[in-house]
C-alpha positions as CSV (number, residue, x, y, z in Angstrom):
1,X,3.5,11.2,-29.0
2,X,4.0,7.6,-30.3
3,X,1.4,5.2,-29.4
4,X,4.0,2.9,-28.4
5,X,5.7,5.4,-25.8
6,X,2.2,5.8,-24.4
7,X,1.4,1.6,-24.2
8,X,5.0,1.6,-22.4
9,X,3.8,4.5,-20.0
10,X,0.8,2.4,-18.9
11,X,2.4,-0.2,-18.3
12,X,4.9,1.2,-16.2
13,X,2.3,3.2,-14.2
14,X,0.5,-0.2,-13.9
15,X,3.5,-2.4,-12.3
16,X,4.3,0.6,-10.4
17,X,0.8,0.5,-8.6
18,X,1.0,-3.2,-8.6
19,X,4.3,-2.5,-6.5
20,X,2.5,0.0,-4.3
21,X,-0.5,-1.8,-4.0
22,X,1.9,-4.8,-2.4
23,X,3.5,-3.0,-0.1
24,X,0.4,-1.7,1.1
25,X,-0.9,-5.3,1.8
26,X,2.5,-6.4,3.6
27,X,2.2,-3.0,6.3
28,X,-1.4,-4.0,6.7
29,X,-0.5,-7.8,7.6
30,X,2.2,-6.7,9.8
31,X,0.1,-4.1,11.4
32,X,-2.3,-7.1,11.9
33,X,0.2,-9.6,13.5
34,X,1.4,-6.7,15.4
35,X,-2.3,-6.2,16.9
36,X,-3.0,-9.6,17.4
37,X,0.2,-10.8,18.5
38,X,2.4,-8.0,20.7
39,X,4.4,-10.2,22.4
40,X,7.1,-10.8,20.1
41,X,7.3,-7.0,19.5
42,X,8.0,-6.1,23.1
43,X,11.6,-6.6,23.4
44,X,12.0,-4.1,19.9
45,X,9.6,-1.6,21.8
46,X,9.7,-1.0,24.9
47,X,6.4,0.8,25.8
48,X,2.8,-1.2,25.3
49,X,1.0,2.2,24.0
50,X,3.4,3.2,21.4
51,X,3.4,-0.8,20.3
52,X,-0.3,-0.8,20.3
53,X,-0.9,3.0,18.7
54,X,2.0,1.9,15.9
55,X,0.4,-1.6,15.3
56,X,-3.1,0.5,14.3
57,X,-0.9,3.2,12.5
58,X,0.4,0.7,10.4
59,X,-2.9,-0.9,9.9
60,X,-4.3,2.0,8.6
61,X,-1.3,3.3,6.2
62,X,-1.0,-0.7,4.9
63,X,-4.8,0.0,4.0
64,X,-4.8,3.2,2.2
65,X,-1.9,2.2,0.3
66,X,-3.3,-0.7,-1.1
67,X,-6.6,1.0,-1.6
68,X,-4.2,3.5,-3.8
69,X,-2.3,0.9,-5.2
70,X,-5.3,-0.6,-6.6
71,X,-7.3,2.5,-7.9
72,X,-4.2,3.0,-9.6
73,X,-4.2,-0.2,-11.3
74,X,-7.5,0.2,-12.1
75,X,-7.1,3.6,-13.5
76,X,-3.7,2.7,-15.8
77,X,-5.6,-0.1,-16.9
78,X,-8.6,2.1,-18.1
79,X,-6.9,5.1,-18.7
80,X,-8.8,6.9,-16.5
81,X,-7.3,10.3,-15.3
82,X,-9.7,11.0,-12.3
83,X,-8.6,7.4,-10.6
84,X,-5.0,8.4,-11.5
85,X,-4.9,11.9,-9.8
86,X,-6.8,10.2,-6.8
C-alpha cells in the first residue's frame, strides 16, 4: 500500500471523528438546555416525563459520542488500533 493512500486514510478517519466528536458536543448542549430550560420544549412535547427522560437521553448519547469522537481523533492521530476499534 502507498504511504500516501495510508496519510490520506488518516486523515480522513481523523476529520471524520472530528465530525463525530462535534455532533456529540451539540446533542450534549441541547440535552443540557433541554434539562435546564423545559419550558420552551413543552409545546413540541406534550408530556413532562418523556421531555425530562429525552433531555437526559440525549445528555448521555451527546457525551459518549464526543467521548468516541475524541478517542478516535486521538487514535488516527497516533495510529493506534486499540483506540480505533474502541
Amino acid at each position: 500500500v502507498p504511504m500516501g493512500v495510508l496519510s490520506c486514510m488518516k486523515y480522513l478517519m481523523f476529520v471524520f471523528n472530528v465530525l463525530v466528536f462535534a455532533g456529540g458536543t451539540c446533542l450534549a448542549g441541547v440535552g443540557v438546555w433541554v434539562a435546564a430550560d423545559p419550558a420552551g420544549f413543552q409545546d413540541i412535547v406534550a408530556a413532562k416525563p418523556v421531555l425530562t427522560a429525552g433531555a437526559y437521553l440525549l445528555l448521555a448519547v451527546g457525551i459518549a459520542l464526543s467521548l468516541l469522537g475524541f478517542l478516535g481523533c486521538c487514535g488516527a492521530l497516533r495510529r493506534s488500533r486499540p483506540l480505533l476499534l474502541v
